[in-house]
N, C-alpha and C positions, 0 to 999 in steps of 0.2 A: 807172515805166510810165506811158505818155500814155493819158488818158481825157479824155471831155465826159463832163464829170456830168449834166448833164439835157440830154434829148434836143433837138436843134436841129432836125430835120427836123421840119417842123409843116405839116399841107398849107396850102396858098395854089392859091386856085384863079386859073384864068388869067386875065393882066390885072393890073396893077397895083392895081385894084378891085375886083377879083372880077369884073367881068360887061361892062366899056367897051367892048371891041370890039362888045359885043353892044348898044350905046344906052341903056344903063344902068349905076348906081354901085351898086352894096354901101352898106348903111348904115355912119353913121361908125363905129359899135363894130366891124364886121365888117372895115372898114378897118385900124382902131388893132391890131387883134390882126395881120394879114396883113402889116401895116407892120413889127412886132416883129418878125417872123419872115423878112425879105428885106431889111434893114440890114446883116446879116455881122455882128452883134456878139456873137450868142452864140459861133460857133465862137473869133473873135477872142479873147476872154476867158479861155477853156479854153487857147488855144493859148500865150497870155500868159504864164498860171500855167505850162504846160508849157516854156515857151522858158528861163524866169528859174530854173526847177528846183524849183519849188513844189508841194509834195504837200497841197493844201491837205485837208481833212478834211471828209467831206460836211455835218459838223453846222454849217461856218462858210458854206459854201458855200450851202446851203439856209436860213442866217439870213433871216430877212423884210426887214431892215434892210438885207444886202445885195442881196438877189431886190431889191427897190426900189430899189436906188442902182443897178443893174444896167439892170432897167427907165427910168431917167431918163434916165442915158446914151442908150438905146437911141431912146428916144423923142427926145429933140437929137438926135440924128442924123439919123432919118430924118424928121423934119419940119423939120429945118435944110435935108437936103437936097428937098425939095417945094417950101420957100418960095425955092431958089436957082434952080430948074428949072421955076419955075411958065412966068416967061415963055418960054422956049424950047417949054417944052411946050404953052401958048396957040398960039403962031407955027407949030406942026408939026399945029394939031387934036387934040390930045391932052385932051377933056374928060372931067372927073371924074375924072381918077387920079392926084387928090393931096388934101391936108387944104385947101387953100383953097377950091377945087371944093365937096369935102363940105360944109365948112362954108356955104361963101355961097350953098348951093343949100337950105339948111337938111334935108338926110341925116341930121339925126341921131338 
């Protein structure tokens, strides 16, 4: 039977920053968690172990070692992808709704 063992829907408020449309950034922690949660990698993972026919057992799945190795992933990706879309997003007026923004505005 397919399951997501921990829940993926995590709210994100609107904006890639929480608040850009509005002329204003979300601090960076308020980012990092909103970034986790609009990558695709939790469902990805569940869907993964699902695809291969993997019953994994909640006590390996909730390991800390792999919630982190999880988390690392997660975070390469979607700050791979910020730092690949910074300039596109400069050139459209897209300020503050990525990690270089945050960072170089000092948000944090």
């Amino acid at each position: 039977m397919f399951r997501i063992p921990r829940p993926y829907r995590r709210p994100i408020s609107p904006g890639q920053a929480g608040t850009a449309e509005l002329g204003s950034t979300a601090p960076l922690e308020t980012y990092v968690l909103q970034r986790l949660a609009s990558t695709g990698c939790i469902p990805v993972f569940a869907g993964t172990a699902f695809a291969n026919g993997l019953d994994i057992p909640d006590h390996e799945i909730y390991d800390p070692a792999v919630m982190a190795a999880e988390n690392a992933v997660n975070f390469m990706i979607g700050w791979d992808n910020d730092l690949i879309s910074y300039a596109k997003e400069k050139f459209h007026g897209e300020v503050g709704t990525n990690v270089p923004d945050l960072v170089s505005t000092g948000r944090s």
